[in-house]
N, C-alpha and C positions, 0 to 999 in steps of 0.2 A: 504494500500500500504506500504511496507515494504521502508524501508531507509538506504539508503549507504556511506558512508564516502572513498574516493580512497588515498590511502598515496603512492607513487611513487615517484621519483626524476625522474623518463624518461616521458617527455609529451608526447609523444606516445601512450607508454604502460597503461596511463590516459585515454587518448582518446578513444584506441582500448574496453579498460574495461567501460567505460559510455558508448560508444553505445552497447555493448552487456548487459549491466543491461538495457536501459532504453526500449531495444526492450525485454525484460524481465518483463517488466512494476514495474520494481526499479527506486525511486526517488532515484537519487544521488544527496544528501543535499550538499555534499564541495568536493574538493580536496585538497589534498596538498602534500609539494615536501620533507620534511622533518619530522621524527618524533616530533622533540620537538612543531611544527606546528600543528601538528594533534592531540597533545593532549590537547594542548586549545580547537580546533574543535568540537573533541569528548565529550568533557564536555560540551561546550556550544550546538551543536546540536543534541546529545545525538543520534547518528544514531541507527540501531537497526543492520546494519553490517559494518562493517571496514574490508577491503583488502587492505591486509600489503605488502609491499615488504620488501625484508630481506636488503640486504645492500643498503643502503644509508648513503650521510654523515651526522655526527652529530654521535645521537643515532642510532643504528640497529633497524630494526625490532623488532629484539629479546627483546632489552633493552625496546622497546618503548611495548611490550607484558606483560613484566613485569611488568611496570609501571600502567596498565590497572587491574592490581588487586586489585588498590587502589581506584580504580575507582566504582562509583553506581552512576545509574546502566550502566552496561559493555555491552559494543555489541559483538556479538557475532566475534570473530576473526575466519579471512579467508586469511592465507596465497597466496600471489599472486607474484609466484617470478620465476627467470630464473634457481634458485639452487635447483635440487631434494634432496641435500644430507643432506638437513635443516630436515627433515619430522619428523624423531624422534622429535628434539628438539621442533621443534612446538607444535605438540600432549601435549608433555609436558607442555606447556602454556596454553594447554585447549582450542585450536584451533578447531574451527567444522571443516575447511575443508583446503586442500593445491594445491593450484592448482600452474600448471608446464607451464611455458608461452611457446607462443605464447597459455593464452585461446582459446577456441574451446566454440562454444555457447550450444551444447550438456553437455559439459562436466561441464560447468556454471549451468544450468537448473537441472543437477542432483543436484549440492550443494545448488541453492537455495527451492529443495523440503526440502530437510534434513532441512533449515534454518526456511521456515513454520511450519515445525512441532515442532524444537528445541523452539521458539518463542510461539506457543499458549503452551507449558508446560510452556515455563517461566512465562508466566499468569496465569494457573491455580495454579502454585505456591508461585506467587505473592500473590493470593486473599488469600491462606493459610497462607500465613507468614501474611498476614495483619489481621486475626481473628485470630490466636496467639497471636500477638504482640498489641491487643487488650485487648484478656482475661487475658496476662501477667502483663498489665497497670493497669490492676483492680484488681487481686489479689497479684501485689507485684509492690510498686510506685517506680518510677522510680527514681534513685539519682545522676547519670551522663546521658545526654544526648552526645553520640557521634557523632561526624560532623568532615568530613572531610575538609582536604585543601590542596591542594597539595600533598603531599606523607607523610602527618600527620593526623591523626587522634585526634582531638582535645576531651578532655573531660569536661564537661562543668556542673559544679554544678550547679544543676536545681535551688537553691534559688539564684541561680547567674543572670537568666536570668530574663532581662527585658521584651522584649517583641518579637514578632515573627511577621515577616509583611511580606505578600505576595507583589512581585513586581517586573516585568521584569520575567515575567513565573517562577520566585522563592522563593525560604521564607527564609529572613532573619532572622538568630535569634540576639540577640542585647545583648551584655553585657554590665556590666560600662568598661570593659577592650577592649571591642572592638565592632566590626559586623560582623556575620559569614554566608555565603553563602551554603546555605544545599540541599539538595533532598528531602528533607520530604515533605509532603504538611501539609496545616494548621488541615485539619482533623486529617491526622495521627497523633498529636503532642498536638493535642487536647483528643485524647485516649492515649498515652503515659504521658504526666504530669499531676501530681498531680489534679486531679479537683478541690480539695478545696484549692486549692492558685491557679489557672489559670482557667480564662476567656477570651470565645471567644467575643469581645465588636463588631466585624464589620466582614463583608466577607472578609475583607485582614486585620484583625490585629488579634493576642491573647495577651494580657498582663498577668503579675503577679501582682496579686491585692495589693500583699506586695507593689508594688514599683509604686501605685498609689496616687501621691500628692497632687491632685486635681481634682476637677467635674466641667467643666467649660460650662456653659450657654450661648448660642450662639446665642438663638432667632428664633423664627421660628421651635420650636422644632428640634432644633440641638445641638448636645451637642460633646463637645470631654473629652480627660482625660487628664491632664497633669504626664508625669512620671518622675523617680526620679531625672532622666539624663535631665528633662524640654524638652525629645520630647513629641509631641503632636499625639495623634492621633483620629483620628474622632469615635465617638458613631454612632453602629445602631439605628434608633429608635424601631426596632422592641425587642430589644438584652439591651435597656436603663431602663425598667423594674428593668430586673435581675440583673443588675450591680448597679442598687441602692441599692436593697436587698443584695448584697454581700457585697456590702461595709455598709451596715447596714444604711442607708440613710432612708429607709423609714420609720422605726420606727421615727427615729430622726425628719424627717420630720412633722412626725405627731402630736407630740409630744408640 
């Protein structure tokens, strides 16, 4: 089931547009009245379309279109406004579609075919950029990892990072300078950095072995790591193995 986001300032024009998605069998995740609203939304509910209207107060449309390029990943924009004369400029913004209000549910159901098909290419293109950005991490290691935040793009020297911890449907990466909120998943990031300085220790953590200060014993065959910033994070048992061996423990052990 495909997912919606409504940005409108007129609750009407809200109203009108949810029941003509949801008899379309569109979840509509949120509303909202204002762009600068809708772009926390959209980041946080990550819908798979967004129906802009052009003027509202605050940000425009327009502005709030722009801003959506900074965005990963971008739903697909769908102009929903009372002004025809906008169309160029949207096109412009890489808008699938522009619809001229009062919607018509015919006229809705054309753009959400166009939206299905624009959607399974964004996935088969997905999976290609994900076996690229694979083969890329093996034959050439990675030395900035990029992560967004707002209308920045942060770069982030990979001996810089601590550790990466799934949590709240997200993965935090962790510096000694900060904590950064990203879209990557732990797999992806797991084939992007370096393998031999990072370890996947648990299903929601990676650390850099560099910036491991301790192997703590917990009982019960539990184990966590202590890192350099003294956060803790918990050991797989399955994954406790290999992280002795990384860290060269087992020799020592034996020894």
């Amino acid at each position: 089931m495909m997912t919606a986001l409504i940005v409108d300032d007129e609750p009407l024009a809200r109203v009108h547009l949810r029941r003509l998605l949801e008899a379309q069998g569109i979840q509509v995740v949120g509303e909202a009245d204002n762009a600068a609203g809708a772009l926390e939304q959209t980041e946080d509910l990550q819908p798979d379309l967004l129906f802009l209207d052009i003027q509202m107060p605050g940000l425009t449309g327009m502005q709030m279109a722009s801003a959506l390029l900074y965005l990963y990943p971008a739903p697909l924009l769908i102009f929903d406004t009372g002004y025809s004369e906008h169309a160029v400029a949207a096109f412009e913004h890489d808008a699938l579609d522009y619809l001229v209000k009062p919607v018509s549910a015919d006229r809705l159901a054309k753009t959400l075919v166009r939206a299905r098909e624009h959607l399974a290419d964004v996935v088969a293109r997905k999976e290609t950029h994900q076996r690229i950005s694979e083969h890329a991490a093996e034959t050439a290691p990675l030395r900035r990892l990029p992560v967004r935040a707002d209308y920045v793009v942060h770069l982030i020297r990979v001996e810089e990072i601590i550790c990466a911890v799934a949590r709240e449907k997200r993965v935090f990466v962790r510096t000694q300078g900060g904590e950064y909120k990203t879209y990557y998943t732990l797999t992806h990031l797991e084939a992007l950095l370096p393998k031999d300085h990072f370890l996947r220790i648990h299903d929601s953590c990676l650390v850099n072995l560099d910036q491991v200060e301790e192997l703590l014993f917990l009982g019960n065959h539990a184990y966590e790591v202590r890192l350099s910033n003294n956060q803790r994070l918990p050991v797989g048992r399955t994954r406790y193995t290999e992280l002795q061996r990384r860290l060269g423990l087992d020799a020592q052990l034996r020894s």
